[in-house]
C-alpha positions in Angstrom: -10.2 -25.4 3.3 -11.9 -22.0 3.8 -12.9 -20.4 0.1 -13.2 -16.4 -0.3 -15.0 -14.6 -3.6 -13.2 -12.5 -5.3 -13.9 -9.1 -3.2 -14.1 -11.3 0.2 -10.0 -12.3 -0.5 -9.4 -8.9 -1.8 -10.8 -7.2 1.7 -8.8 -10.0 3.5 -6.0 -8.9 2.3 -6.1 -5.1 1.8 -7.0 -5.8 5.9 -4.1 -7.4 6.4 -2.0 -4.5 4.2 -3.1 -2.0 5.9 -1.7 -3.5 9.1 1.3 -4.4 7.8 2.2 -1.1 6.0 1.4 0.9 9.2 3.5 -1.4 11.2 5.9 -0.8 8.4 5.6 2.9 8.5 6.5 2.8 12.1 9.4 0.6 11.2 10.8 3.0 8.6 10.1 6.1 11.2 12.3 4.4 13.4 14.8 3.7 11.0 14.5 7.2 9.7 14.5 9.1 13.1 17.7 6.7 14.8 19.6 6.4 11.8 19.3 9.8 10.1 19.6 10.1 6.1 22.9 8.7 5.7 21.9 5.6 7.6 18.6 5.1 5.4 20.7 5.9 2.2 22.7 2.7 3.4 19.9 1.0 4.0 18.2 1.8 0.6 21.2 0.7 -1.5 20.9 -2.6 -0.6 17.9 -3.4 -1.0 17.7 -3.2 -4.7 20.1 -6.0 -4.5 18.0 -7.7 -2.2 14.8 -7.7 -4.4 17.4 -8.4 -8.0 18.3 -12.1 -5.5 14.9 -12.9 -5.1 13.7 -12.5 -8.3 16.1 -14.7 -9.5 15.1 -17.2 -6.8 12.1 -17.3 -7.3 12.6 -17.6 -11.2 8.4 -16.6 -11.8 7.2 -19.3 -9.6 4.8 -17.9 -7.3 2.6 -16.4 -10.1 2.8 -19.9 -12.0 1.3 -21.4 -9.0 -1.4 -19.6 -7.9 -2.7 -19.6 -11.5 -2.4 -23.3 -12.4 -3.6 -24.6 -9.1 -6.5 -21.9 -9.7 -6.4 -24.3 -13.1 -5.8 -27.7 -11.2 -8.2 -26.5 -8.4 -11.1 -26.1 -10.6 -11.0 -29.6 -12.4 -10.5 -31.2 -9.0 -7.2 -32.2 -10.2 -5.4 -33.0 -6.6 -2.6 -34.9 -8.4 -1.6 -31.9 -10.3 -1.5 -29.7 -7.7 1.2 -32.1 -5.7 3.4 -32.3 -8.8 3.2 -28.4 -9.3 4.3 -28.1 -5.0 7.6 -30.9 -5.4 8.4 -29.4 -9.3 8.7 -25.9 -7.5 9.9 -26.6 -4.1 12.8 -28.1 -6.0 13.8 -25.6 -8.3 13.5 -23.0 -5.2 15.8 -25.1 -3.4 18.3 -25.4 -6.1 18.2 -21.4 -6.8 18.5 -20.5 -3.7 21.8 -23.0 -2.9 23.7 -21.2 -5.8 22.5 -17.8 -5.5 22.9 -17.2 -1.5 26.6 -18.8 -2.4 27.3 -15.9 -5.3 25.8 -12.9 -3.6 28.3 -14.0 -0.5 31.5 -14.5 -2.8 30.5 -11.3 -4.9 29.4 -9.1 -2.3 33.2 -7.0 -2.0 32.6 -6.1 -5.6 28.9 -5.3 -5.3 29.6 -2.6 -2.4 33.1 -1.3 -3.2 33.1 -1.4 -7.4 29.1 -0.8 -7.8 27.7 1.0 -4.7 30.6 2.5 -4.4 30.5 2.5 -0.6 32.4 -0.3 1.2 30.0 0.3 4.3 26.9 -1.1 2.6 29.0 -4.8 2.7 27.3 -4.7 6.5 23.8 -5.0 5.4 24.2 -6.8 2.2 26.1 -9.7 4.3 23.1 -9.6 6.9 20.5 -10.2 4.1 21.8 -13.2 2.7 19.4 -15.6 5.1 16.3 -13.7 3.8 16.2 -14.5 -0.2 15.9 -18.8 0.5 12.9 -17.9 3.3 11.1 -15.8 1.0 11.6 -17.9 -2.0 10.0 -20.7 0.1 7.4 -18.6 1.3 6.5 -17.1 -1.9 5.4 -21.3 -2.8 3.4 -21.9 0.2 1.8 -18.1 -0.5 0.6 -19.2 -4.2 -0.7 -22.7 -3.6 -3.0 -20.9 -0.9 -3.9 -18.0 -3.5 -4.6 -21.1 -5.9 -6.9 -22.3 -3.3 -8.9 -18.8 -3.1 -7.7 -18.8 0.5 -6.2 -15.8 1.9 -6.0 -15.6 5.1 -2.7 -17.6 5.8 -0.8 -15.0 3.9 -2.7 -12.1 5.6 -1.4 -13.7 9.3 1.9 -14.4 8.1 2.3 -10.7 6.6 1.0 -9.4 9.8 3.1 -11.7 12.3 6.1 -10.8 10.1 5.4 -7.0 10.7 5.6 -7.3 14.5 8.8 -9.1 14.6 10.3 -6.5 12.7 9.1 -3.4 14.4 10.0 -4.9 17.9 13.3 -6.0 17.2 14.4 -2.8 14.5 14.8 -0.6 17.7 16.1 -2.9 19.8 19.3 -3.8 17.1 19.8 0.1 16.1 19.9 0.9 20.0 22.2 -2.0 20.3 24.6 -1.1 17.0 23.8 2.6 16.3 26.9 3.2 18.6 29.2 0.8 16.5 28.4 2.7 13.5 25.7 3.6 11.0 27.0 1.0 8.6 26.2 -2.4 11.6 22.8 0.0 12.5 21.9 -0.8 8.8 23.1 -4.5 9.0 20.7 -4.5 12.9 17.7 -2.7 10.7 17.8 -6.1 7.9 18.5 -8.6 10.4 15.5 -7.7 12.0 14.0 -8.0 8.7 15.5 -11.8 8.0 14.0 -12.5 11.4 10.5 -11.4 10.5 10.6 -13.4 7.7 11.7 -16.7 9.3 8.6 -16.2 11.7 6.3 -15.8 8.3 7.5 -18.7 6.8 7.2 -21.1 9.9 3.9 -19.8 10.2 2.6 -20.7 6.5 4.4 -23.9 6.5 2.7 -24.7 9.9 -0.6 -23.8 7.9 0.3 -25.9 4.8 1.4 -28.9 6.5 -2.3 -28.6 8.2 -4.0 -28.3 4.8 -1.5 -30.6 2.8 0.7 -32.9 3.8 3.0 -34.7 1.2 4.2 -37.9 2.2 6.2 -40.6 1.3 10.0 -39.8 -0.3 9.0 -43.1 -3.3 5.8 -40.3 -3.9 8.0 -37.5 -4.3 10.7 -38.6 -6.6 7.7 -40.2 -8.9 5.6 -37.1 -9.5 8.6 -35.4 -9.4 10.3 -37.8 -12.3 6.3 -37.8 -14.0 6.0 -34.0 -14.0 7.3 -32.7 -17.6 4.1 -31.5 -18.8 3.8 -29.6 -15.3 6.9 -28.3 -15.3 6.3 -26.7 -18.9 2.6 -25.5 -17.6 4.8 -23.9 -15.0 7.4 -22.3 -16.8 5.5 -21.0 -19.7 4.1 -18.3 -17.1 6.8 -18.1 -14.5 9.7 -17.5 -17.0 8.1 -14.3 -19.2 7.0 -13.5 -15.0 10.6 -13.8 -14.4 11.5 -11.5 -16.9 9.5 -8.9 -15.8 10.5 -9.2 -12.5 14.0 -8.8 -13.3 13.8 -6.3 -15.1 12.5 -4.0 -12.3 15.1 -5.5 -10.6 17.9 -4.9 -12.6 16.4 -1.3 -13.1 16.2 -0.7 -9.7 19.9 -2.4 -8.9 21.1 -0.5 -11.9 19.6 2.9 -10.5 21.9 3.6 -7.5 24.6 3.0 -9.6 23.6 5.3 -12.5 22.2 8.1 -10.3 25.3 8.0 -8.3 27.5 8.2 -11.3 25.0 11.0 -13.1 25.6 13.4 -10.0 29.0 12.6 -9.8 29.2 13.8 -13.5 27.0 17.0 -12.1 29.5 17.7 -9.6 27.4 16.5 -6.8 29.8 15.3 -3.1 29.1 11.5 -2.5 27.8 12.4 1.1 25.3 14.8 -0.7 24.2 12.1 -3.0 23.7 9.9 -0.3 22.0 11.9 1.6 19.0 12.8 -1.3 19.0 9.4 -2.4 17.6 8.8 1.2 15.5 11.3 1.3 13.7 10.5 -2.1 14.0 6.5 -1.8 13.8 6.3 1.5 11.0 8.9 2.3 9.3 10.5 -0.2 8.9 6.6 -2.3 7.0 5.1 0.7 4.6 7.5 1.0 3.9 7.1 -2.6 3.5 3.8 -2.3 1.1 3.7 0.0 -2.2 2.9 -1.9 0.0 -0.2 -3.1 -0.9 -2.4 -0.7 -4.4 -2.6 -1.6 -3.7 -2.7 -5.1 -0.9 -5.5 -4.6 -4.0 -6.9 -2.4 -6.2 -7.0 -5.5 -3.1 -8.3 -8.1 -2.9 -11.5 -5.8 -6.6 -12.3 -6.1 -7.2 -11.3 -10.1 -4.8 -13.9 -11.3 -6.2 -17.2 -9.8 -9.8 -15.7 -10.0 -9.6 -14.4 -13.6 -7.4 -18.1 -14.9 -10.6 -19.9 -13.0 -13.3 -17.9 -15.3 -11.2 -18.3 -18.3 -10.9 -22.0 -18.3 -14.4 -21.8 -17.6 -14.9 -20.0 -20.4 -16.3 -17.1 -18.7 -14.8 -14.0 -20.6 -17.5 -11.3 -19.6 -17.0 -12.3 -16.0 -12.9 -11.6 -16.5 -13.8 -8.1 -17.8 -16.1 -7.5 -14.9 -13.1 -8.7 -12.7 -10.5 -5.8 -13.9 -13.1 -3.1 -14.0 -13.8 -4.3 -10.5 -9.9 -4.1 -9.7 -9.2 -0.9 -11.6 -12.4 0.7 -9.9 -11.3 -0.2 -6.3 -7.5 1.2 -7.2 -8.3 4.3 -8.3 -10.6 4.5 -5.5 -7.9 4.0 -3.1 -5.5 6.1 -5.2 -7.1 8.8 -5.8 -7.6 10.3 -2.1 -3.8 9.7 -1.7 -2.6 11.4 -4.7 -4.7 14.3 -3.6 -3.5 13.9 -0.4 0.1 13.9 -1.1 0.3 16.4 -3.9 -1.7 19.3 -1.6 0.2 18.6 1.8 3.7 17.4 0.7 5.4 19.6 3.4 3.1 19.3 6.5 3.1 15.1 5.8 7.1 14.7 5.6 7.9 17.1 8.6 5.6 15.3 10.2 6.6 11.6 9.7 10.1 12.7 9.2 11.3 15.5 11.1 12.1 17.1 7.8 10.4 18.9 4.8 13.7 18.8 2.2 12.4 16.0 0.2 8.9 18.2 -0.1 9.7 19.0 -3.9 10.0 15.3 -5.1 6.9 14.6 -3.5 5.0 17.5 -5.4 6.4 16.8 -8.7 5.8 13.3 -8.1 2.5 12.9 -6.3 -0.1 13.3 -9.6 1.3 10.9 -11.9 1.4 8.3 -9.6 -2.4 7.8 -9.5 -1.2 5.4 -12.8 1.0 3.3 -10.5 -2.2 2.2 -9.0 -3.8 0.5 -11.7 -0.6 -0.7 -13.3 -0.4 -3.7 -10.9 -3.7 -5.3 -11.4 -3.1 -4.5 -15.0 -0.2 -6.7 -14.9 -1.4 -9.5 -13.4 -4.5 -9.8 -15.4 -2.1 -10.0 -18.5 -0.3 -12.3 -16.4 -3.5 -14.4 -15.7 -4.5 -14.6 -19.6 -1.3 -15.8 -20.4 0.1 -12.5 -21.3 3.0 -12.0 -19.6 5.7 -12.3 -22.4 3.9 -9.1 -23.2 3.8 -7.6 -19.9 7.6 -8.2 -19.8 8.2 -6.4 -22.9 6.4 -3.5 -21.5 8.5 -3.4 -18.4 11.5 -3.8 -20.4 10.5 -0.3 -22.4 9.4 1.4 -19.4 12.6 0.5 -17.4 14.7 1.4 -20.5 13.4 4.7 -20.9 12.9 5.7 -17.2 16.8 4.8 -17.0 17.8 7.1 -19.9 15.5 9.9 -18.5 17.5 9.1 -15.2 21.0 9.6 -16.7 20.1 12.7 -18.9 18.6 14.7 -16.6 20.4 13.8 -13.4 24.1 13.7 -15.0 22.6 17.6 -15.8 23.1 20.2 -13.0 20.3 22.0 -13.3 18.2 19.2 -12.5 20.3 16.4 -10.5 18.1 14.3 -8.1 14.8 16.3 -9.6 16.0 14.6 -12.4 15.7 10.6 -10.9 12.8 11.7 -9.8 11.4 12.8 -13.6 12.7 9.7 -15.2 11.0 7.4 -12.3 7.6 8.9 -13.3 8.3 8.6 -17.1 8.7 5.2 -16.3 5.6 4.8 -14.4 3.3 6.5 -17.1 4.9 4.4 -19.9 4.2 1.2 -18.3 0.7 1.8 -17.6 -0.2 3.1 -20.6 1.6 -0.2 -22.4 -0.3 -2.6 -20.4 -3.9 -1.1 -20.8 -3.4 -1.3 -24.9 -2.0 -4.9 -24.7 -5.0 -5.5 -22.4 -7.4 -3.9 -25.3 -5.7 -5.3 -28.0 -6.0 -9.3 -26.4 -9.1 -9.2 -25.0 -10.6 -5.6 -26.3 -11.1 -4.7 -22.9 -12.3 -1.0 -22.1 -12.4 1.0 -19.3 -15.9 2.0 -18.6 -16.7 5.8 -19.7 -19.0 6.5 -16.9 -16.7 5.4 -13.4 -13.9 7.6 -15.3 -16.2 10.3 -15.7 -17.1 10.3 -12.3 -13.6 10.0 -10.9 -13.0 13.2 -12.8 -15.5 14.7 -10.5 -14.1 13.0 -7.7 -10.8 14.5 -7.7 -12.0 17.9 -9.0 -14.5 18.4 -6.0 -11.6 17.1 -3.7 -9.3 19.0 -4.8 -11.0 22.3 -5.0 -11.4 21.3 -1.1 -8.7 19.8 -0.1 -7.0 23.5 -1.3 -9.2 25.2 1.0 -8.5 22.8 3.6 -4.2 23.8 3.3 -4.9 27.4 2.8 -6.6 26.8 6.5 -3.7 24.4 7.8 -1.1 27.3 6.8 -2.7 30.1 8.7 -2.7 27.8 12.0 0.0 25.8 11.4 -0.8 22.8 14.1 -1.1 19.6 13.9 -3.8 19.8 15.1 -5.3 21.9 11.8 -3.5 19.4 10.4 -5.0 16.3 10.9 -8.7 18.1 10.7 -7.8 18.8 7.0 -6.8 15.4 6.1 -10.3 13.9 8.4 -12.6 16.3 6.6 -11.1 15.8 3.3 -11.4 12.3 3.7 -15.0 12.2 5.0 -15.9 14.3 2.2 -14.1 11.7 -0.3 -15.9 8.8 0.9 -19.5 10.7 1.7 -18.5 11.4 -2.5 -17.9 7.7 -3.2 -21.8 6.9 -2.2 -23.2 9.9 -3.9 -21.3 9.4 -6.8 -22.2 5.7 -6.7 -18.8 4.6 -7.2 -18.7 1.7 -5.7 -21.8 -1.0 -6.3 -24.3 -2.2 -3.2 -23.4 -5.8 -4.4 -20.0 -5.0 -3.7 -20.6 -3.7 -0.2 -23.0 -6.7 0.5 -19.9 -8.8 0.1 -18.3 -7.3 3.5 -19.8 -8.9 6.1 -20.2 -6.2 8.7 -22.0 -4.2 5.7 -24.1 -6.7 4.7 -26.3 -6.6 7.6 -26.6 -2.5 7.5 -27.8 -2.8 3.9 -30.6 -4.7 4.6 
C-alpha cells in the first residue's frame, strides 16, 4: 500500500479539498441562487440535526482508528488491525440500526415542536439514508489514515462532490415548482446520493487493500477483542463527547436563536430569512481555509500517535508547529481577504450584500478557527481528548449564553448569534493551546508569529489600497485584480519572509525539481 510523509498526505488532501469545497461552493451557489433565503434557511435547519445523528453513530470511532492502527501499523501488528475493523464495523452497524429508526419516529417533533417549522420534516426525512453511509465511511476513511495513505479518501471526497453538484440542479429544477420545502428535501437527496458513490468507492478500495474473510474469523477476533475494544473507546468516547457537543450546540442553536428573536420581536419569516443569510452564506465563506486545516487534523493524529510510541517527542512538536504554521498560512490571506471585501465577495457569490455586516464583524477572529482544528487533534493524538472535550463543552456553553443574551436583545438580534459564535471560537482556541502547553509544554515559536504579524500588516495596509481602488471602479473586473495582486503579493511575502522552509517545499514533487 502506497505510504505518504507527513506534508506529502497533508498536500494530498488539501488537493483534494480544494476540489471538493469549490465544487461545493458551486453546489451552495446553486442552492442559494434557485432556492432563495428562505429555501437555504430550510436547508440549514436541518443539518444541525444531520451532523448531531452522526456523531452519535459514529460514537468517536474514526479518530480511534486512525490512531491505533497508526499504533498497530507501526509494530507490524496485522492482527490488531483486523480486530480494530470487525470491533468498529460492529458497533457502527448497531448505532446506525437504532438511530436511523429514532430520527424517523421523532422527526414530527423535531420540525414542528423544535424547529418550529413543519416544512423542514421534507428534508430531515430525505437525510435519513446518509448518517449509516457516512458512519461506514468514516471506518474505511481511518484505517487508510492509519495506513499514512490518503489518497482513497481524497478520490472518494472528490467523486462525492460531482454527484452532488450534477444532481442538486437537476432535483431543485425538478421540485422547486412543488415547493421550497421538497427543493430542500431534492438539494439532501442529492447529497445522500453523493455519499453512497463515496462509500462504494472506498469499500472498492479496501476490499483491494484488505480483505477479511471467513465468518468463524470474524466472530473469533471479534469474541477475542476486549483489550481492543477498550484501546478503542478510551479515545473515541472523550472524541465522542466533543463531537456532540458541537452537535448539540449547533442543534441547540436554531432553536435558541429562533426563540431569542422571537423574544426580540423579530417575524419568523424574518428570522428565517437572516438565519440563511448568516449560516448559509456568510459561515461558508468563513470556512473556507478549513479544508486545509481539516486536511492537516487527519494527518497530525496518526503521524504524531506513530512518533509518540516511538518515543519521538521533539519530532511531535515539530509536527504542530508544522501544522499551526501551514494554517495560519492559509488563514491568514482569507481573513484579510474577507474582512476588506465583505460586500463586493457576497454580491458577487450571492446576488446580495445584506449579510455584509456579519461577515465584517466576523472575518478577524476567525483567523483562530484555523489553528483550533489541528490543535484538537494533536490533543486527540496524545491521548488528550477528555481534555479537548471539556474545552468544547466551555466554549459551546458560553458561545450559547452569549447567543441568548444578546440575540433575545433588540438592539443586537442576529448581530448578536453572530457575537456569541465568535466568543465561542476564541475560547476554544485559547483552551486548547494551554492544555497543549500544560501536557507537553509546547510553545509556539516567537519568530513565525513575529513574522505573521508582518504578514498581515503589510497585507493589509495593501489590500486597503487595493478596495479603495475597487470602489472608485466598481467592476468585477477591479475586482478580481485586487484580490490577484493581493494574493501575489501574499505569497511573493511568504518566500521573503521565509515562512515556509525549502525542506518543506522539496517535499512537493513538482517543486522538488525547481529547487535543485
Amino acid at each position: 500500500m502506497t505510504r505518504q510523509t507527513f506534508i506529502q498526505g497533508a498536500l494530498i488532501l488539501i488537493l483534494a479539498g480544494m476540489i471538493t469545497r469549490f465544487l461545493g461552493f458551486i453546489n451552495r451557489l446553486v442552492i442559494a441562487r434557485l432556492m432563495g433565503e428562505e429555501g437555504v434557511g430550510l436547508y440549514m435547519m436541518v443539518l444541525p440535526t444531520l451532523f448531531l445523528m452522526i456523531t452519535l453513530t459514529q460514537i468517536g470511532l474514526p479518530i480511534a482508528i486512525s490512531k491505533r492502527i497508526a499504533e498497530a501499523n507501526a509494530k507490524n501488528d496485522k492482527s490488531e488491525i483486523k480486530k480494530i475493523m470487525i470491533v468498529s464495523s460492529f458497533f457502527i452497524l448497531g448505532t446506525s440500526i437504532i438511530l436511523t429508526t429514532l430520527l424517523i419516529i421523532a422527526s414530527p417533533i423535531i420540525t414542528n415542536k423544535f424547529l418550529t417549522d413543519s416544512r423542514t420534516i421534507f428534508p430531515l426525512i430525505a437525510m435519513v439514508p446518509i448518517v449509516p453511509l457516512i458512519a461506514f465511511s468514516s471506518i474505511i476513511k481511518g484505517y487508510f489514515q492509519g495506513m499514512h495513505n490518503m489518497k482513497p479518501q481524497s478520490y472518494a471526497l472528490i467523486l462525492e462532490q460531482i454527484v452532488r453538484v450534477v444532481l442538486v440542479f437537476i432535483f431543485l429544477r425538478l421540485l422547486l415548482p412543488l415547493g421550497i420545502e421538497y427543493a430542500a428535501a431534492g438539494a439532501m437527496i442529492s447529497l445522500v446520493i453523493g455519499e453512497l458513490c463515496s462509500f462504494l468507492y472506498l469499500f472498492y478500495m479496501f476490499r483491494k487493500y484488505n480483505s477479511l474473510k471467513g465468518q468463524g474469523e470474524l466472530l473469533t477476533n471479534l469474541l477475542n477483542s476486549k483489550k481492543t475494544m477498550y484501546r478503542l473507546f478510551s479515545i473515541a468516547l472523550p472524541t465522542t463527547g466533543s463531537r456532540l457537543i458541537n452537535s448539540i450546540s449547533s442543534f441547540i442553536e436554531p432553536i435558541l436563536v429562533t426563540q431569542s428573536l422571537v423574544i426580540a420581536g423579530v417575524a419568523t419569516n424574518l428570522i428565517t430569512k437572516q438565519y440563511g443569510e448568516l449560516m448559509g452564506y456568510v459561515m461558508p465563506l468563513l470556512f473556507l481555509p478549513t479544508f486545509i486545516t481539516n486536511s492537516l487534523s487527519i494527518v497530525i493524529v496518526p503521524s504524531i500517535s506513530e512518533t509518540e510510541a516511538k518515543g519521538y517527542r521533539k519530532k511531535t512538536h515539530l509536527r504542530i508547529q508544522q501544522a499551526i504554521r501551514i494554517s495560519l498560512v492559509s488563514g491568514a490571506l482569507a481573513t484579510i481577504v474577507l474582512s476588506l471585501f465583505p460586500g463586493p465577495i457576497l454580491t458577487y457569490m450571492y446576488g446580495t450584500d445584506q449579510a455584509s455586516p456579519f461577515l465584517s464583524l466576523m472575518a478577524p477572529f476567525f483567523i483562530l478557527l484555523y489553528i483550533q482544528t489541528p490543535l484538537q487533534a494533536s490533543l486527540q493524538a496524545l491521548d488528550l481528548a477528555q481534555a479537548a472535550m471539556w474545552n468544547s463543552l466551555i466554549g459551546n456553553i458560553v458561545k450559547l449564553s452569549v447567543v441568548f443574551l444578546l440575540a433575545s436583545n433588540p438592539q443586537f438580534g442576529m448581530m448578536g448569534v453572530a457575537i456569541g459564535i465568535v466568543c465561542g471560537v476564541i475560547l476554544i482556541t485559547l483552551l486548547h493551546y494551554a492544555t497543549l502547553k500544560r501536557a507537553i509544554n509546547f510553545k509556539l515559536d516567537i519568530i513565525d508569529l513575529m513574522k505573521f504579524i508582518i504578514l498581515i500588516l503589510i497585507t493589509t495596509v495593501v489590500g486597503k489600497n487595493l478596495y479603495s481602488y475597487y470602489i472608485k471602479t466598481n467592476t468585477l473586473l477591479s475586482f478580481i485584480s485586487s484580490i490577484l495582486l493581493l494574493f501575489i503579493l501574499y505569497i511573493c511575502l511568504l518566500y521573503v519572509l521565509k515562512i515556509i522552509s525549502r525542506k518543506e517545499l522539496e517535499q512537493i514533487p513538482i517543486l522538488k525539481h525547481l529547487l535543485k
